[in-house]
N, C-alpha and C positions, 0 to 999 in steps of 0.2 A: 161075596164081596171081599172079606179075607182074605177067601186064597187069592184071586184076582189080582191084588195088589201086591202080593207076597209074589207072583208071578210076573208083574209089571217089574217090579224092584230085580228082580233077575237079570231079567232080560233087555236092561237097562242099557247097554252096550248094542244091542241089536237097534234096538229102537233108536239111536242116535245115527245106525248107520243107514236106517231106509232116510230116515229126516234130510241126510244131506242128497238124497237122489229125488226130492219133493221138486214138485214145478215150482219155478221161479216164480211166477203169479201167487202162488198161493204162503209162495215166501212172504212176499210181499207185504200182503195182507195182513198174516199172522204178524208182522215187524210192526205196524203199523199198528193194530190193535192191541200188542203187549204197548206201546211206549203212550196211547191216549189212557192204557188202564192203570200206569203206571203216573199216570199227571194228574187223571181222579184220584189217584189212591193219594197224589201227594197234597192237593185240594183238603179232600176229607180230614186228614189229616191234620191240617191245619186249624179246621173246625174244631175235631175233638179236644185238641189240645189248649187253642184258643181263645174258648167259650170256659173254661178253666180259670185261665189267666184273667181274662177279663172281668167276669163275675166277679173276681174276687178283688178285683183292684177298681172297679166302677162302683159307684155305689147307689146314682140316682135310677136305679132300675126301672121307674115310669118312663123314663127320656129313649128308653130303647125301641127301635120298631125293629130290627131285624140284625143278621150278619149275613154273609158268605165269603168263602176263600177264593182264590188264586195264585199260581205258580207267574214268579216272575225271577227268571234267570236260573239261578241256585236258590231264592228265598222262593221260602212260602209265606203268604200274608193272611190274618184274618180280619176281615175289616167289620166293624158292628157302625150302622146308619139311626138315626135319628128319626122318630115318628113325625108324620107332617106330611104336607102335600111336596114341601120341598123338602127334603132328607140334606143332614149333613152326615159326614164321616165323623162317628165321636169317639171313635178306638180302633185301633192298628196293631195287633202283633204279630212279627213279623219273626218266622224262625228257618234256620239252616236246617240241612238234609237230616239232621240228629234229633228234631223236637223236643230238644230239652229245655224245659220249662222253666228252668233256673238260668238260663241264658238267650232266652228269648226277647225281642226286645218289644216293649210295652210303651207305646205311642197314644196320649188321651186328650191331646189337643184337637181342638173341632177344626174341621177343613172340609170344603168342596171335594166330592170325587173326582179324583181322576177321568180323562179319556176313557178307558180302558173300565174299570171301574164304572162307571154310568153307563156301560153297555150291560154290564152284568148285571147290573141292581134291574135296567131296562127289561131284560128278557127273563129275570127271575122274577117282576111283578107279575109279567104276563103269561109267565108258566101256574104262576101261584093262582092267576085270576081263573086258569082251563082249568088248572086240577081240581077247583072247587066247584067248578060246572058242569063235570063234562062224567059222564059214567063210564068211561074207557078206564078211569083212575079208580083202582080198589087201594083199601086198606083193611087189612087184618086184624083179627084181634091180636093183642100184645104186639103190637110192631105198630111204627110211625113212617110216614114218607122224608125222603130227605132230597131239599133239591141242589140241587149242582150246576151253576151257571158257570160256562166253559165257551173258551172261544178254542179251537185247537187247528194250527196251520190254517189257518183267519176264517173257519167255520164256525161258526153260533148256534151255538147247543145247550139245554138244560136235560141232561141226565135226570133218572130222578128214581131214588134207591129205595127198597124198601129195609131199614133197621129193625132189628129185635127189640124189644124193650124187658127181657128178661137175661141173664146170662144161659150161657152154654147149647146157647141156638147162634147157625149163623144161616143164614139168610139168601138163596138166590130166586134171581124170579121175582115178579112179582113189578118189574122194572121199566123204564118207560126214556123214549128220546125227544126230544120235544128241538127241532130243527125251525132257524131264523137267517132272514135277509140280511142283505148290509145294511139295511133300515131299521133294522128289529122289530119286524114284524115275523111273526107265525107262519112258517109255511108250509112245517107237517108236523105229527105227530103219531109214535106206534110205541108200540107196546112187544119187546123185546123177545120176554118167555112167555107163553101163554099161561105159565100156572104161576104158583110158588112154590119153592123146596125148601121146608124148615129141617135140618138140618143139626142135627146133636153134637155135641163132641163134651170128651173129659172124661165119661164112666167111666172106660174101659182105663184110663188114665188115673181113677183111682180104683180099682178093682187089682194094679198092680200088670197091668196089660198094656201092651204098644200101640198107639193109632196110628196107620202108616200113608190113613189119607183116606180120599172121599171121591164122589162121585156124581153127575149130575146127567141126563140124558135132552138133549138140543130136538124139538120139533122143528119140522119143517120150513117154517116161516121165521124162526130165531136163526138161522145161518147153521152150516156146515162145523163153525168153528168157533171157541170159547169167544165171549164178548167182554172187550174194555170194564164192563162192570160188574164180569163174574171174577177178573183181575183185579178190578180196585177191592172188590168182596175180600177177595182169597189175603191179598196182602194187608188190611186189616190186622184180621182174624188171625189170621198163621199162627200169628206169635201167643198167642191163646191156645188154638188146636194141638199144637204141635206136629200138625200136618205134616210130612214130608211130600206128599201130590194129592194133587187133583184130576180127573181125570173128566172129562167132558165129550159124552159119545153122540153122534148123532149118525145118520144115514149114509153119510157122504165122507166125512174126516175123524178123527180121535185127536182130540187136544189132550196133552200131555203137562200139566205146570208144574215143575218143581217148587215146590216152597221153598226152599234150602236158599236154591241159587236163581229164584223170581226168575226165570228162563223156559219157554215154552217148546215143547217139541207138536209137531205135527205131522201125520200122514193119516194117508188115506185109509180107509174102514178094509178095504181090498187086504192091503198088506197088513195092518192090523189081523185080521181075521186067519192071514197064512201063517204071522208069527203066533197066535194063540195056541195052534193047531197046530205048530211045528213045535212047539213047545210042551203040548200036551202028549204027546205023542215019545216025546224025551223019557217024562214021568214015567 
């Protein structure tokens, strides 16, 4: 694995220049999967930091039933609702692209959801109500689900991640799509990786050694190429790992992501395999 990335990190220039000769279709795609993994990533985000702020500034902790985030413009918002048959909104904080906590703004007056907002709360009951019935949804030990109610280019979606609950794990796999109408009703549901990949980082980072990145292998049925929420994963965590790439192999494609500069490279396994081998061959 080592040398692999000590080899990836090289040939770092090669690899840019098959990328720009990729089919436009498959551009596409990959444009399109970096910027939804990058709108969960700014979601979650809002939770972690959020749920933070809040706690600490609400204080009737029985009045709570729940939160969840979304991206609106440049802000990220966290909203926490109200137990009952009918939920209000009892806390709002709402932060810029920085998540700094000290400048976040903390909104705790009670109010009706939003349009927007009572879709989300809508299709995160009903995802909460399948994950609890339905045995398609595992959980691990030491790890929790986490769901993510998302509308993205006016599709309705609950993502739904699996987190660590110890440090120095991070987490792929183990993940799920939960797809709704313009009605907010259920219309599918799948299960992304078929496993999960618990995932270490940090030893080698104090043993006085470099971690120059990580790796994950794509089954057939997960797609050709890294998914929105092995992206929202990575961007997390990064700043923990010290990752410089990630690298996601499957059958058909080689996803590339830099951690550095959150930018995905892609081609095919084909030229993948002729630059390895034209490379080894150097050696």
């Amino acid at each position: 694995m080592q040398k692999l990335l000590l080899l990836l990190i090289a040939i770092g220039t090669t690899l840019f220049s098959f990328a720009q000769d990729d089919d436009n279709a498959r551009d596409s795609i990959g444009a399109r999967i970096v910027d939804e993994g990058k709108q969960l990533y700014r979601s979650e985000m809002a939770s972690w930091y959020g749920t933070d702020v809040f706690l600490e500034k609400f204080k009737d902790r029985d009045k709570m039933g729940g939160y969840f985030s979304y991206t609106e413009g440049k802000e990220a918002k966290c909203i926490f609702f109200s137990k009952g048959e009918a939920p209000k909104v009892i806390g709002t904080i709402v932060f810029d692209d920085t998540y700094n906590v000290s400048t976040a703004k903390t909104i705790l007056k009670e109010r009706d959801f939003t349009t927007t907002e009572h879709t989300l709360f809508q299709i995160r009951a009903t995802a909460l109500k399948t994950v609890n019935g339905d045995t398609l949804f595992k959980v691990y030990q030491n790890t929790s689900l986490n769901l993510i109610p998302f509308i993205y280019k006016g599709e309705r979606k609950v993502y739904i991640l699996t987190g660590p609950e110890k440090s120095g794990v991070v987490v792929f796999g183990n993940d799920y799509e939960l797809t709704f109408d313009n009605k907010n009703q259920l219309t599918g549901k799948k299960k992304l990786h078929r496993n999960i990949i618990m995932t270490e980082y940090g030893r080698k980072q104090s043993e006085g050694e470099a971690e120059f990145g990580s790796m994950h292998t794509h089954m057939t049925e997960t797609g050709g190429l890294i998914t929105p929420t092995d992206i929202c994963t990575l961007m997390l965590y990064q700043k923990f790992t010290k990752w410089q790439q990630h690298i996601v192999m499957s059958d058909t494609y080689v996803s590339i992501w830099d951690c550095n500069k959150n930018q995905l490279i892609t081609l095919t396994k084909e030229a993948w395999d002729k630059i390895i081998k034209d490379q080894e061959k150097k050696q």
